[in-house]
C-alpha positions in Angstrom: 103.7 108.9 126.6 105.2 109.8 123.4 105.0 108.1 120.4 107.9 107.9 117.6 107.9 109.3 114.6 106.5 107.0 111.6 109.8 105.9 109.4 109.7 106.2 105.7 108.1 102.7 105.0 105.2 102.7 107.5 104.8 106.0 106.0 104.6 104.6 102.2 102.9 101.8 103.7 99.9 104.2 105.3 99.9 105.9 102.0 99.1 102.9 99.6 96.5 101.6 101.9 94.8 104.9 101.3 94.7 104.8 97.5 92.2 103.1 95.8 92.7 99.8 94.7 92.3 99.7 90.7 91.5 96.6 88.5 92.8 98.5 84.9 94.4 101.3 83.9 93.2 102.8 80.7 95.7 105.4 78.8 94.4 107.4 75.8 97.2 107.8 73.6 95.0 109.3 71.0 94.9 107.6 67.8 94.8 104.6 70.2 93.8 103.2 74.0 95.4 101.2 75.7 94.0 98.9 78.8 96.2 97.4 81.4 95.0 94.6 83.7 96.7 95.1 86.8 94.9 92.3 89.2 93.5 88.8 88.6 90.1 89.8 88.5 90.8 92.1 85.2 92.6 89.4 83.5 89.9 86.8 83.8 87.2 89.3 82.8 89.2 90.2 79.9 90.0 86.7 78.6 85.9 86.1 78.9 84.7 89.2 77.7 86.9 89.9 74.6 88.5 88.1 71.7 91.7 89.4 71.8 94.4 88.5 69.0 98.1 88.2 70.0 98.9 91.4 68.3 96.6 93.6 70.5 98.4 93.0 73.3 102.1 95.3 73.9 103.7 94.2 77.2 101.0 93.8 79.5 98.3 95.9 77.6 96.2 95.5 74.9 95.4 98.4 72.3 91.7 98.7 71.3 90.6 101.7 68.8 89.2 105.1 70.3 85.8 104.6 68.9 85.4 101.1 70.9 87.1 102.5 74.4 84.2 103.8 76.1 81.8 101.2 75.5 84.5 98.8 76.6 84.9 100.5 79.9 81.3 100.3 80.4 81.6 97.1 80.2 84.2 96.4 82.6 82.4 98.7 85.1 79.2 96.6 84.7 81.1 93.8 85.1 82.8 94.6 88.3 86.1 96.3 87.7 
């Protein structure tokens, strides 16, 4: 018996169950980082881990200085994300 060919969304479909799922998305832009929550789970950790003010955030990330990034990321890891 033969089987069809896979059309262009089962194909997309296969391919995003493959990938990783991610919690944030951290971008180094140099003279600043930037962390994006992308599920549920990294928005509540954020609002109970860190005191953010209302200009940190920029769309649906929040800037945080180069010198704090890695020990913030540690932090999320230990925490789960």
């Amino acid at each position: 018996m033969r089987m069809r060919p896979h059309t262009t969304i089962e194909r997309e479909w296969m391919r995003a169950m493959r990938k990783p799922k991610r919690d944030m998305v951290v971008e180094n832009h140099g003279s600043i980082v930037m962390f994006r929550p992308l599920t549920e789970k990294a928005m509540q950790w954020v609002d109970e881990n860190i005191p953010l003010e209302s200009w940190q955030w920029f769309g649906n990330a929040f800037a945080c200085e180069p010198q704090y990034a890695g020990d913030l990321a540690e932090g999320m890891i230990d925490g789960g994300l």
